[in-house]
N, C-alpha and C positions, 0 to 999 in steps of 0.2 A: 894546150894552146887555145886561146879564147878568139874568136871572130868576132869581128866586127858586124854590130846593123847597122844599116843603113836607116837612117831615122829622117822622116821628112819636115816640113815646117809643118803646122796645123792647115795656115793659109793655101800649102800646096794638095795638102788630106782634100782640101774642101772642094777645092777645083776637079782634081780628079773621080773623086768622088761624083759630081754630075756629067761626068764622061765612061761612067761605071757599066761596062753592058753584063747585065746578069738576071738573075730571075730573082723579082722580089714578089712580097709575103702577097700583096696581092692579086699577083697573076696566076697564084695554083688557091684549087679547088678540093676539099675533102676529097681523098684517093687517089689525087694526081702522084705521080711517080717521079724521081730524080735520080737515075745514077751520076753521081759525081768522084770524078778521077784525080787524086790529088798527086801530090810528087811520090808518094810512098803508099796511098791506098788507094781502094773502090769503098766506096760507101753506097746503101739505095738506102733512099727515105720516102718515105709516102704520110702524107699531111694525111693527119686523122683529127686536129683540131686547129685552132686560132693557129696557137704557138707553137704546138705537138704535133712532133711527127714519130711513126713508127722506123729506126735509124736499124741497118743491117750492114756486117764489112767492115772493112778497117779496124782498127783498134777494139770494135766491140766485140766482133769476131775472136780476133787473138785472143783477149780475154773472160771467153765465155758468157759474154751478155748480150748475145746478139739473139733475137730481136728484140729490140730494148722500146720503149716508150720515155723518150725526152725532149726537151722545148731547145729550138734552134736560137741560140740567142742574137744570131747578125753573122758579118763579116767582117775581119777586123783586117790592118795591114801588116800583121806583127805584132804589132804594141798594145796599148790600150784603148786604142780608138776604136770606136765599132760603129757602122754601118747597119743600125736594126733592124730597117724595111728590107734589106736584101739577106736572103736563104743561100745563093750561092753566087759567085764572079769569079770568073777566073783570073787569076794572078793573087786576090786575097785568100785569107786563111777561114776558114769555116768554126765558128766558135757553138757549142755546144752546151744544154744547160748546165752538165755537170763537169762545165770548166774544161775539157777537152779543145784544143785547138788544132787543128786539122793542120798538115802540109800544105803547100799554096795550089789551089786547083788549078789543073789543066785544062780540063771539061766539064763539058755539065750538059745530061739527052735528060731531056723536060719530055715524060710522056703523058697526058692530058687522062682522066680517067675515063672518058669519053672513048678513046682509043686502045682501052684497057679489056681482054677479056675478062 
């Protein structure tokens, strides 16, 4: 049995989209930390460059590649739309370099490396 998406206009993508509360690529710092809780995983990520973050949990986990080094490529809302300045938001889906799309996030505890032992 196939379900139905819910597919939005672009014009409505765009709107919501500057009402998006999340953490984007600017606000974290070499080391800073993310655990993010989707519908079906935990994921932790910790920026180690630009794009690269060191990604642990979830899907990488189950399949033995955890801790992996791969670039966060955005947020998307399902579809093909993506959101590249934002790392995580909850309600969208966490898109990943090697094509992994994440369940829609619940959460997201942003810890600052500052804070980090």
């Amino acid at each position: 049995m196939r379900t139905k998406h819910r597919t939005l206009p672009l014009s409505q993508l765009v709107q919501q989209a500057d009402r998006l509360n999340g953490i984007s690529r600017r606000e974290l710092n070499p080391g800073d930390c993310l655990v993010i809780k989707t519908r079906n995983s935990t994921y932790l990520l910790q920026k180690v460059g630009e794009e690269i973050f060191e990604v642990s949990g979830g899907w990488f986990e189950r399949n033995g590649l955890s801790p992996i080094r791969l670039a966060v490529r955005g947020c998307t809302w399902g579809g093909s739309a993506i959101k590249m300045d934002l790392v995580a938001a909850c309600g969208l889906h966490l898109e990943f370099g090697n094509n992994l799309i994440t369940s829609p996030i619940q959460r997201i505890i942003h810890f600052p490396v500052a804070t980090l032992n």
